[in-house]
C-alpha positions as CSV (number, residue, x, y, z in Angstrom):
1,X,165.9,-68.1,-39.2
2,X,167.7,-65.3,-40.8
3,X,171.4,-64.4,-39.5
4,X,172.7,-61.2,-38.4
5,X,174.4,-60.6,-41.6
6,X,171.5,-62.0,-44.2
7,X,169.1,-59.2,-41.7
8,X,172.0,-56.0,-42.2
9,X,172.0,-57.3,-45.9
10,X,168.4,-56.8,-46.0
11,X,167.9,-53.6,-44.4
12,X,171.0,-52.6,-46.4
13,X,169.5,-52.9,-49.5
14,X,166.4,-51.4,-48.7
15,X,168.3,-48.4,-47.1
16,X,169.8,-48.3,-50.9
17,X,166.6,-48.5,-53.0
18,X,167.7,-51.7,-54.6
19,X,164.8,-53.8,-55.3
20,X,166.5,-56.8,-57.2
21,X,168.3,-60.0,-55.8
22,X,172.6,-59.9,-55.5
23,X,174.0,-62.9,-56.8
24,X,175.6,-65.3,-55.0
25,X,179.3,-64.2,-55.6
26,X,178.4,-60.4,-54.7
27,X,176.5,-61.9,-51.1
28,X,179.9,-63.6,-50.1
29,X,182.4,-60.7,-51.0
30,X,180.1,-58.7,-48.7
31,X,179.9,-61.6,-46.5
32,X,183.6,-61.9,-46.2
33,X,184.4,-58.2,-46.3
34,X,182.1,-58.0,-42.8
35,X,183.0,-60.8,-41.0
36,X,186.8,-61.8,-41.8
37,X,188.2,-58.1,-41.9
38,X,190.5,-58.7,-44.6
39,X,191.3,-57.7,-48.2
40,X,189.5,-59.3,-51.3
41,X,190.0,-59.3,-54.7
42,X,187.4,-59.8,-56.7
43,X,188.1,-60.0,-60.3
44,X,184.6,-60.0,-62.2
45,X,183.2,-59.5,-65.5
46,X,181.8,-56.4,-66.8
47,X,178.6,-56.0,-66.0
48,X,178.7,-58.0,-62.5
49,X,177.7,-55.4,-60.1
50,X,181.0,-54.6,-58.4
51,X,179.6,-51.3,-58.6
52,X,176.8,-52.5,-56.0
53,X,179.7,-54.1,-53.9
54,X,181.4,-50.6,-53.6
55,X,178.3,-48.8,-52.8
56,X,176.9,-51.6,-50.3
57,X,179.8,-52.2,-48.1
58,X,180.4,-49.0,-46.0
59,X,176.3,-48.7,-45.4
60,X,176.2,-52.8,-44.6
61,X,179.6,-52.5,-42.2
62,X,178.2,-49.6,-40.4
63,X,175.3,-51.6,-39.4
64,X,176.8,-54.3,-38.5
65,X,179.5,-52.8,-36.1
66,X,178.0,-49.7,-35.3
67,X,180.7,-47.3,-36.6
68,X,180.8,-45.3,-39.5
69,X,182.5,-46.7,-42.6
70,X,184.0,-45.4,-46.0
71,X,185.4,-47.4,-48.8
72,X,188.3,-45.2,-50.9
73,X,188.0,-46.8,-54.7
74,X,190.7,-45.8,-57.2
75,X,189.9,-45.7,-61.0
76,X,191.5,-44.2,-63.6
77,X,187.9,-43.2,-65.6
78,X,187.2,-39.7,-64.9
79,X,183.4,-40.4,-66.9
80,X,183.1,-43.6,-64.4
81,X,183.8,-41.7,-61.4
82,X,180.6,-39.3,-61.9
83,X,178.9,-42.0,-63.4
84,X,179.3,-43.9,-59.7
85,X,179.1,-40.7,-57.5
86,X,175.8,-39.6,-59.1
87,X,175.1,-43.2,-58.8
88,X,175.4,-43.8,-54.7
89,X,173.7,-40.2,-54.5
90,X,170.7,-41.3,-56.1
91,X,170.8,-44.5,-53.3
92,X,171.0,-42.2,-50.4
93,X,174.7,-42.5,-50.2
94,X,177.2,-39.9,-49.6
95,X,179.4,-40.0,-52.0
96,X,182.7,-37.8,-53.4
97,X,184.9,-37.7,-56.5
98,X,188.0,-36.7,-55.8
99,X,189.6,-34.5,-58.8
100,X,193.1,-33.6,-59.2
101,X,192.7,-30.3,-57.9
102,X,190.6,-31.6,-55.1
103,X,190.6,-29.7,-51.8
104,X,190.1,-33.0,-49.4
105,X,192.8,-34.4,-48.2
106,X,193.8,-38.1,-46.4
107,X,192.8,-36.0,-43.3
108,X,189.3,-36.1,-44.3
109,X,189.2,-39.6,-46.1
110,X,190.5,-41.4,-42.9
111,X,188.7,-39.0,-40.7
112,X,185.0,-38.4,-39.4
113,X,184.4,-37.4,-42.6
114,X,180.6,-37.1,-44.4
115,X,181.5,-39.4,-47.5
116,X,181.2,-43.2,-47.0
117,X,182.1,-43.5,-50.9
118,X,184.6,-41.7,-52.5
119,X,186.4,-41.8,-55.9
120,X,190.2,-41.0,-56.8
């Protein structure tokens, strides 16, 4: 019998058109990012799919509790920032680079705002 968290990981993905399996290390991140409501760090290689970690969390979290969810990701690669936003649009996910000259401000990132994945 399936948890609560392995069924919100399952509709999760769906929800995000991914159609292959996370590995292991990527299901407990998520795992502890929902249930333990702390930090984590998660140094992994290139190529790992923290990518699909960023872009999972906020849509995973709002299922399981209900509320809406963001996740505020700082990089310092302008050419990975669209990369990622045109990325989580693609999955169905609202999703904002923020630029320099950006408009938006904490207001909106810790508000009701419509972006549940935004890059700074």
């Amino acid at each position: 019998m399936a948890s609560v968290f392995e069924e919100a990981l399952c509709q999760t993905l769906k929800k995000c058109h991914i159609n292959y399996s996370l590995k292991t290390t990527q299901v407990d991140i998520l795992q502890h990012l929902t249930q333990q409501s702390t930090d984590v760090i998660a140094l992994l290689p290139t190529g790992y799919g923290k990518s699909d970690l960023f872009m999972l969390y906020p849509v995973l979290k709002e299922l399981l509790s209900g509320k809406p969810s963001k996740v505020l990701i700082i990089c310092p690669l302008k050419s990975l920032i669209c990369d990622q936003v045109q990325r989580a649009r693609v999955r169905g996910i609202a999703a904002y680079g923020l630029r320099p000259q950006s408009e938006m401000t904490m207001d909106d990132i810790t508000g009701d705002y419509i972006y549940k994945f935004i890059l700074h």
